[in-house]
Every structure is written in C-alpha cells, then in structure tokens.
C-alpha positions in Angstrom: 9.1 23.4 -89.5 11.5 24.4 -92.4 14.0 26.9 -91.5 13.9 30.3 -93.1 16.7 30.6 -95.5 17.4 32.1 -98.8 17.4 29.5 -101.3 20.8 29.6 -103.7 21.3 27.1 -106.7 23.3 23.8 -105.5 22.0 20.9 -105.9 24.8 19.0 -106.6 24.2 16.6 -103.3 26.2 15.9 -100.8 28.4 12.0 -102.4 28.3 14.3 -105.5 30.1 17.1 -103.6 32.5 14.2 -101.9 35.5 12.1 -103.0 33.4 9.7 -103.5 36.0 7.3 -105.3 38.1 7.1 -102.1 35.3 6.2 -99.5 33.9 3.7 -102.9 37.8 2.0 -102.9 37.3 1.2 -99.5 34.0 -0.2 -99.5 34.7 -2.5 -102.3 31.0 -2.5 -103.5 31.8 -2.1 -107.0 33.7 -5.6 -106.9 32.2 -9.5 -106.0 31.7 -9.9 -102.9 29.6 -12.9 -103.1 29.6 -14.5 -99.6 28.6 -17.8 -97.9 27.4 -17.4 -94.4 27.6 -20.9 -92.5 26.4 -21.9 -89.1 27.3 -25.1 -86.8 24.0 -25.1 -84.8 23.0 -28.0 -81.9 20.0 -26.8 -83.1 19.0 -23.9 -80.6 19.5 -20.6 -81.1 18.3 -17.6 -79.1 15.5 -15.4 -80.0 18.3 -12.5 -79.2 20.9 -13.8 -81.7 18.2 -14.4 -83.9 17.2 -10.2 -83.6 20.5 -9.4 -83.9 21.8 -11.5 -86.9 18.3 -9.9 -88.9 19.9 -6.6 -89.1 23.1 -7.3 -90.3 24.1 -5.1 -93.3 24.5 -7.0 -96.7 26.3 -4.8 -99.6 23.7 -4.3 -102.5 23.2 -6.3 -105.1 25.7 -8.7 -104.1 25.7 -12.2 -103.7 25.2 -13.2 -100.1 23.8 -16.8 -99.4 22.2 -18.1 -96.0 22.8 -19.0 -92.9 23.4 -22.1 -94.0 23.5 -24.4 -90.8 25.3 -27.7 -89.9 23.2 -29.4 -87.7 24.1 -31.7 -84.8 27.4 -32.5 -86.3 31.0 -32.3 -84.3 31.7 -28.6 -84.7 35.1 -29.1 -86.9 33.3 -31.8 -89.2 30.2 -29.5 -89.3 33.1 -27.1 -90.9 35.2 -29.9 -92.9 32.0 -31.1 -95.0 30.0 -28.0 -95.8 32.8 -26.3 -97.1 33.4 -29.5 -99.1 29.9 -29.3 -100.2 30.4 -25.4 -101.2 33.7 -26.3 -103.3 31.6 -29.3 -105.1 28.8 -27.2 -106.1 29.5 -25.3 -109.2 27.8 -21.8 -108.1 28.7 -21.7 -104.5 32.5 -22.6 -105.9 32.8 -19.1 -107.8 31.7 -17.7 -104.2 34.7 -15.2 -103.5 33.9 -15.4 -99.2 33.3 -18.2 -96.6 31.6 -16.1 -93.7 31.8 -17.9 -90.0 28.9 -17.4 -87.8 28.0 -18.9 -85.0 25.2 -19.7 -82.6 26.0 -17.2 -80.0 27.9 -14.5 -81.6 26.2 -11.1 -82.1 27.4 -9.2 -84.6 27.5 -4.9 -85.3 25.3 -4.5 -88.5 28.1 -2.6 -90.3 30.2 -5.8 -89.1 30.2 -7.7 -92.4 30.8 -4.4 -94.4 33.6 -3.3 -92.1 35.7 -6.9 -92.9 35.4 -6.7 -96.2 37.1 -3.4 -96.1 40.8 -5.2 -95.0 40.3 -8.5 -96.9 42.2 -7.3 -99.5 45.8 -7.3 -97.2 44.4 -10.8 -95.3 43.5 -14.0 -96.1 40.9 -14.4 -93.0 40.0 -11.5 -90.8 37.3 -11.7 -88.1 35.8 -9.7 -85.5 36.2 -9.0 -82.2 34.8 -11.4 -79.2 35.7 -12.8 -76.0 35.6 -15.6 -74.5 32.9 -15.9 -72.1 33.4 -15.6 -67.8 34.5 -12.8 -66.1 38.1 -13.8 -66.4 37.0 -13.7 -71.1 39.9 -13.7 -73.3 40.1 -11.6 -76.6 39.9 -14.2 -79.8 42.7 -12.5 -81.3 46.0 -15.4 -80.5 49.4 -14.9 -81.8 51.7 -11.6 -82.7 53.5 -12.5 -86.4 56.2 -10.9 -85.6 57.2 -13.1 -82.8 58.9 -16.5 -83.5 58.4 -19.4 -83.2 54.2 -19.2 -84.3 52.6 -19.0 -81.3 49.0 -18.7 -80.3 48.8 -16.2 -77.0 46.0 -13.9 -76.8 47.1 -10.7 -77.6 45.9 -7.1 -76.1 43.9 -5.8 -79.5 44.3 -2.3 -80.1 41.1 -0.6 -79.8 39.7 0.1 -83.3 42.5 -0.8 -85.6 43.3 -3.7 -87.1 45.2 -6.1 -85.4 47.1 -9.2 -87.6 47.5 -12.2 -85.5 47.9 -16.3 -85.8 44.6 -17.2 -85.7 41.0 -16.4 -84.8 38.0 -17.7 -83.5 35.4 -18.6 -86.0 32.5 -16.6 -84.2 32.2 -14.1 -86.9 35.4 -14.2 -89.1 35.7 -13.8 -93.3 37.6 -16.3 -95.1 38.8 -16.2 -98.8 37.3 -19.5 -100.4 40.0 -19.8 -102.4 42.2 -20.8 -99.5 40.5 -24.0 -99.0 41.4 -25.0 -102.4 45.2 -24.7 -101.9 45.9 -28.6 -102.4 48.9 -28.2 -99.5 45.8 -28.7 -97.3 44.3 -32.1 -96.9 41.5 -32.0 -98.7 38.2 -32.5 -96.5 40.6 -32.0 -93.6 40.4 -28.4 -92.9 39.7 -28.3 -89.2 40.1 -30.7 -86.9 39.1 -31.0 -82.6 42.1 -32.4 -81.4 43.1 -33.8 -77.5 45.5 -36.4 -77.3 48.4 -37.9 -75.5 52.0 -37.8 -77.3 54.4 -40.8 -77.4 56.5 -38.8 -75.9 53.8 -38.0 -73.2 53.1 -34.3 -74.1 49.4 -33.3 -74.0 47.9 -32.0 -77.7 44.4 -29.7 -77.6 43.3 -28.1 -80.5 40.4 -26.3 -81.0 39.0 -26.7 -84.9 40.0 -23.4 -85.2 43.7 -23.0 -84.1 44.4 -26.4 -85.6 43.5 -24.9 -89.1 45.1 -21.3 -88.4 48.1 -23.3 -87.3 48.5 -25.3 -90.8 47.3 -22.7 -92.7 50.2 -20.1 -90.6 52.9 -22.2 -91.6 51.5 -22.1 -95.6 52.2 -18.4 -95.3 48.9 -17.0 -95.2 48.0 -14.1 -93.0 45.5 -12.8 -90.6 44.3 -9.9 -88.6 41.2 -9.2 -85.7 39.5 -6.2 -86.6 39.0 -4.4 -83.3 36.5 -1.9 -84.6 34.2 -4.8 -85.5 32.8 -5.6 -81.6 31.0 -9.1 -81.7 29.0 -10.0 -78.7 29.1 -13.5 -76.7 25.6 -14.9 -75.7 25.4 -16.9 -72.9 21.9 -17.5 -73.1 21.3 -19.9 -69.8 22.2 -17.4 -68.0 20.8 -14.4 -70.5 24.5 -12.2 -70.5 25.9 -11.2 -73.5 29.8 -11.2 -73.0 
C-alpha cells in the first residue's frame, strides 16, 4: 500500500542525485573490458558449479566470451595452447582480459565485476579460495615485500586487497597482454613440474606458481582480492570448501 505523503517536485533520481563519476571510475564500465573466460575440464562438472557460474555478473555491453573449455588435456598444456590459440586469432587477440575458471570453483556473482575494479594497479588479480581439507590453505602465496621471492601462503586480510607472488588459477583475471611479453617462452606459459636435481634437490611446480614465478622475476605484480570469496567444490563428497 503506498505510504501517505505529500508529494514535492524531485525527480531528479537517486545516480542523478549521486557522484556518480566516482562510483563509474571504479567500475570501469565505460572502458573495454572484453574478457575470455577459459576452463580446463576432465570433462565433468557439477550441476552446482554449473548453478553458480549461470549467475555470474557480466558488465553491459561488453565483450565477454565463453567458457571456453580444454578438454582432457594436462592442466598446464590445457593453459599453454588455448591461450596460444587466443593470441593467433585476430579478434580474441584485441581481447583486453584472460579470465581463469575452473571446474570446481564457485564464484560471488559480483566476483568478475569486483576484479576488474583493481586491475588497473595489477597485472593478475584473482579471488579468494582455499585449498580443500580441513587443514585448506588460502591461494594467496608470497608477501612482495619479503626477499628472496617466495611462495608461502599468506594470512589475507579480510576484504582488502592483498598483493602477493602468485595465485591459484581457480578464478583469477589476467591482462592478455602479458602473455605477449616475448621474455616468456612463447607456448610455454605454464608448466607441471616434479623432478629430481643433479644436485639431488626435489623441483614441484604447480602450472600456476611455475608461471607466477617467471613472470615475478619479469617484474609484474599481483594481489588476492579477499572481498571476492570463491568457493571449492568437492563434489564426491558434495562440500563446498
């Protein structure tokens, strides 16, 4: 029922009434944010994931391709050639974002929005997840401002933005034009690593710290945005972490 009131003249609206051009700035959705979303997928994925993924939030009018998935492929190769395939294609090459999403990562439906809001001051910035297990670690490895580069998970601040090493790959924005810097090998991007040294030192690499390493020690930077809370679906045993 409508409320009795006297009705006085201002229809000026409330994002009329509002600085506007501030909470605009930080949205970014006046600039191109064409994005890639790109999947490595065994070729499962759970009803749940499915849900969540079809409410996440894509800025208007934009440019936001797929899922597009890499089936049954070693998960850094599934990385290494469709990002070739992206810098080889003459649209998807003018794509400004590289989107990481995978198979059991639930992402907040502002989530996408939200990292485009601090890739400005990054180069990659991803959300927050854990590994899964009671004993989960935060994806968020490495403090910047300790030397040597080191990869320890770090306690992230609660909903702030955290810069950090490296990332998992779960839900995490990267700027396409990284993986055209020719320091990189091209094709050669990420790489699963687990090897014995000659000098009898033990080497694992995830794809992922194995290309925020390299790409660490090329100078670029990278944060976990903590307000951006990415579930973990382990779906045998139907938890989401």
């Amino acid at each position: 029922m409508t409320k009795p009131s006297i009705l006085v003249p201002n229809d000026l609206g409330i994002h009329n009434s509002s600085d506007y051009t501030s909470r605009l700035e930080k949205e970014k959705t006046y600039r191109d944010l064409s994005t890639i979303i790109i999947c490595p997928t065994r070729g499962y994925i759970s009803a749940r994931i499915v849900q969540n993924w079809q409410g996440l939030i894509r800025p208007m009018n934009q440019k936001v391709v797929g899922p597009i998935f890499m089936e049954g492929m070693e998960v850094g190769e599934a990385y290494n050639q469709v990002i070739k395939m992206i810098l080889e294609n003459p649209d998807l090459s003018t794509f400004k974002y590289i989107l990481t999403l995978e198979e059991d990562n639930a992402p907040p439906a502002d989530g996408l929005v939200k990292l485009y809001e601090s890739i400005d001051v990054y180069d990659a910035i991803g959300g927050l997840y854990w590994t899964k297990g009671e004993n989960g670690q935060p994806m968020c490895y490495g403090d910047p401002k300790v030397m040597p580069l080191n990869f320890i998970p770090q306690i992230p601040v609660a909903d702030t933005i955290n810069p950090c090493n490296g990332l998992g790959m779960g839900f995490t924005l990267f700027r396409t034009e990284m993986f055209k810097d020719k320091r990189f090998k091209y094709g050669e991007w990420f790489k699963t690593k687990q090897e014995v040294t000659p000098e009898g030192a033990v080497q694992v690499y995830t794809q992922d710290l194995w290309f925020f390493q390299r790409a660490r020690e090329l100078g670029y930077k990278f944060a976990c945005d903590a307000r951006v809370r990415v579930g973990h679906y382990d779906a045998v045993n139907q938890i989401m972490w």
